[in-house]
C-alpha positions in Angstrom: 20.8 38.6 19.3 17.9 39.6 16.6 17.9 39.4 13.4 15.4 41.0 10.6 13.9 39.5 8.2 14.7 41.6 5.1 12.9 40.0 2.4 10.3 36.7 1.8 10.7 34.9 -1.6 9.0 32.1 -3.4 11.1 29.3 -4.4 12.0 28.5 -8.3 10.8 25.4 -7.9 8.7 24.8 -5.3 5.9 27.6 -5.0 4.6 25.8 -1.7 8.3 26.9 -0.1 9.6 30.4 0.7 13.1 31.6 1.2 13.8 33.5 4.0 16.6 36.4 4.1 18.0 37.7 7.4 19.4 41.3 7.8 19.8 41.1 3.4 21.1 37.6 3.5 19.1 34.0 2.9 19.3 32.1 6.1 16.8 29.3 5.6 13.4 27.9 3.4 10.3 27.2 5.0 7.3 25.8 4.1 3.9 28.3 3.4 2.4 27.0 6.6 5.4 27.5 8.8 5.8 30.7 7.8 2.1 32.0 7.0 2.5 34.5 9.8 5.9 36.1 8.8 6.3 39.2 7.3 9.4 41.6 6.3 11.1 43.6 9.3 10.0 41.0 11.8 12.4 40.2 14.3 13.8 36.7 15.1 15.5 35.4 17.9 17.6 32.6 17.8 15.0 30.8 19.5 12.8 31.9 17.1 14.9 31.1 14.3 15.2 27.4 15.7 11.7 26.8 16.3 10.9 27.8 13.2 12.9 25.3 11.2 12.1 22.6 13.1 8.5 22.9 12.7 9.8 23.4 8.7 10.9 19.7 9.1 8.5 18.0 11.0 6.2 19.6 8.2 8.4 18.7 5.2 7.8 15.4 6.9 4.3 15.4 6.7 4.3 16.7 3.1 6.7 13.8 2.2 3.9 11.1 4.2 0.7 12.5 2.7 2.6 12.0 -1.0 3.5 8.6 -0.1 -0.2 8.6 0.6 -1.4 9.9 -2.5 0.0 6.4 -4.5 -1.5 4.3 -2.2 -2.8 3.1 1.2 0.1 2.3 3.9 0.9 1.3 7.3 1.9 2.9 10.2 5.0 0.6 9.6 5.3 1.4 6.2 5.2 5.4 5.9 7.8 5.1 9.3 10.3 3.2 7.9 9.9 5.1 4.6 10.8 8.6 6.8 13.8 6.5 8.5 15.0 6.2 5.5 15.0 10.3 4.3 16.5 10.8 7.9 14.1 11.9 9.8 14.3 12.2 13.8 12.3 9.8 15.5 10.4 12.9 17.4 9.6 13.9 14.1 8.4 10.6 12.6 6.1 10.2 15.8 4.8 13.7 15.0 4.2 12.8 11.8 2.5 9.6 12.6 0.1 11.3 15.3 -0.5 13.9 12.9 -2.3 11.1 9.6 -4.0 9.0 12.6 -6.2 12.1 13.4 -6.5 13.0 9.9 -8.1 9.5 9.9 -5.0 9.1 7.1 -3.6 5.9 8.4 -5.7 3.1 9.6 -3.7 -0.4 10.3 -7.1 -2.0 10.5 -8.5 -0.3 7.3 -5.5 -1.1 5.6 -6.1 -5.0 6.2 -9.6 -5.3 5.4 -8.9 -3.5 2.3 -5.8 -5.1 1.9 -8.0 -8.6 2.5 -10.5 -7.9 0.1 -8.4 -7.0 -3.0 -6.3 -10.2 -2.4 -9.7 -11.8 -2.3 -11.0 -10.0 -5.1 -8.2 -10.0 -7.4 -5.2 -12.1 -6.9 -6.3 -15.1 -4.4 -3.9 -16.5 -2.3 -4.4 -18.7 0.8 -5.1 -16.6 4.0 -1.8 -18.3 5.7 -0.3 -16.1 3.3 -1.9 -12.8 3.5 -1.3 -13.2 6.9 1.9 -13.1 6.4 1.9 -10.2 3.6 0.3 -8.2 6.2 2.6 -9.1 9.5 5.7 -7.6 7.0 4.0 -4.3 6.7 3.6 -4.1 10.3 -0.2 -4.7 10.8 -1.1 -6.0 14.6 -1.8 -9.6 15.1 -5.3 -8.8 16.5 -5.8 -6.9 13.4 -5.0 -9.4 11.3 -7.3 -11.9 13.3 -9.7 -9.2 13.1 -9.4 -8.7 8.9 -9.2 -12.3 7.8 -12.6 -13.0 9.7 -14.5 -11.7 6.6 -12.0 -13.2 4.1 -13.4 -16.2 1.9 -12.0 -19.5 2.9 -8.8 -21.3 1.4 -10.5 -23.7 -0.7 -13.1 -20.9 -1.8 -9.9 -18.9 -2.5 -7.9 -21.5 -3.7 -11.0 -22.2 -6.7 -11.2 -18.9 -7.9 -7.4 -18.6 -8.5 -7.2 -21.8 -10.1 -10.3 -20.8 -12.1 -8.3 -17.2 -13.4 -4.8 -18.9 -13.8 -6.2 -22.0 -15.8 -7.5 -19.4 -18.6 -3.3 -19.2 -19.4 -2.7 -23.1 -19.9 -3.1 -25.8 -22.4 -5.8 -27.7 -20.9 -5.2 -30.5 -23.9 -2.0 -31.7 -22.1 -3.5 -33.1 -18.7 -0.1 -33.8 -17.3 1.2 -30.5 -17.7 -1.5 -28.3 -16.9 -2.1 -30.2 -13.8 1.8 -29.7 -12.8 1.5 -25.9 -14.2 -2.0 -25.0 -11.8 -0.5 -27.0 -8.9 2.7 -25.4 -8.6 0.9 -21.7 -9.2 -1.3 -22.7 -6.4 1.5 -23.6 -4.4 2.9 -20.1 -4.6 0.0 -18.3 -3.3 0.3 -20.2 0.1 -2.3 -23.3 -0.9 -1.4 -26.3 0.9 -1.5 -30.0 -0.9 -5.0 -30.8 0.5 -6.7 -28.0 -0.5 -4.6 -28.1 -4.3 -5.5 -31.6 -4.5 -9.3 -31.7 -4.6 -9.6 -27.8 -6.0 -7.9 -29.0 -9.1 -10.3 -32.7 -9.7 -13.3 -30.3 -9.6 -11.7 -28.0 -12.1 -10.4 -30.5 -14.4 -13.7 -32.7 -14.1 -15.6 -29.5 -15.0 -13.7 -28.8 -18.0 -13.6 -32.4 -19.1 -17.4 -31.4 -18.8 -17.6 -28.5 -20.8 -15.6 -30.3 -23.7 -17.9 -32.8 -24.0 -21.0 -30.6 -24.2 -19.0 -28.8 -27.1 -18.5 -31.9 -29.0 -22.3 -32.8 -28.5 -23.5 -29.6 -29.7 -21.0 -29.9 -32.8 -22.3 -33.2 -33.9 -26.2 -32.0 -33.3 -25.5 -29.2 -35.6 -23.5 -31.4 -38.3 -27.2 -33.1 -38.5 -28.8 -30.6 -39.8 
């Protein structure tokens, strides 16, 4: 049985959608894409019909993945289990997935290099633990491997967090900021021998500074 599409109308709030009305009566919304090549008085089967709204979801889908997207770089992992979660079909998810990878839109091995590099960057951490971070989104272990060949080392990593963290403690109390900069170095994966000598060097260089301070204090109170 046919039925005839009576009118096409935008929706209210979503001027990328259209409502649909069959023989003077709304029967479904699609997307603009899905239904770029409808017009009033065609006919629809219910084939047709079916077809077309399940190309609607696999493209409400996609919309819902590119916006995910738009806030930041994710994993094949990542945007699937985020489409899981709106209850998606599997067939749809897959479709989905097949659909970023040739828009060159998700990139597992993209995505840890980047991922690597603003870690390394911006907030050090030891490269045990971005290998973690990165097998929880999903990313192969080969890619991983393949990432954290480029990365800085841990004790390279390990001095430039110290370095930014120790700019938030009371170097005057040796005790505590050594107890305070161990433990934060602790938490981003470090292990004990690469805390150990990482924090000597820091503490010896600040020692260092101080002194040259107080020697350029008391050359000026000469004069």
């Amino acid at each position: 049985m046919e039925r005839q599409i009576t009118a096409i109308h935008v929706q209210k709030h979503d001027p990328n959608r259209l409502n649909i009305e069959l023989d003077g009566e709304f029967a479904f919304g699609l997307s603009r894409l899905v239904a770029a090549w409808l017009k009033v008085g065609d006919l629809l089967d219910e084939d047709r019909i079916n077809t077309l709204i399940t190309s609607d979801s696999s493209e409400v889908a996609y919309q819902k993945a590119t916006r995910l997207l738009d806030y930041r770089p994710r994993t094949e992992k990542e945007i699937r289990q985020r489409l899981t979660q709106k209850e998606f079909s599997t067939l749809e998810i897959d479709q989905v997935v097949l659909r970023l990878k040739r828009a060159n839109l998700v990139q597992d091995e993209k995505f840890a290099k980047m991922w690597i590099e603003n870690r390394n960057d911006f907030h050090p951490r030891s490269q045990r633990l971005m290998r973690y971070e990165l097998r929880i989104k999903g990313v192969a272990e080969q890619t991983i491997e393949s990432a954290l060949a480029d990365s800085a080392d841990d004790l390279d990593l390990a001095t430039r967090a110290a370095a930014q963290y120790a700019r938030k403690l009371n170097f005057q109390d040796r005790v505590l900021f050594r107890k305070k900069l161990s433990a934060y170095l602790a938490r981003r994966g470090f292990s004990y021998g690469t805390i150990s000598p990482v924090i000597r060097d820091l503490i010896c260089a600040l020692e260092q500074d101080q002194s040259t301070k107080l020697e350029n204090e008391d050359d000026n109170g000469k004069y």
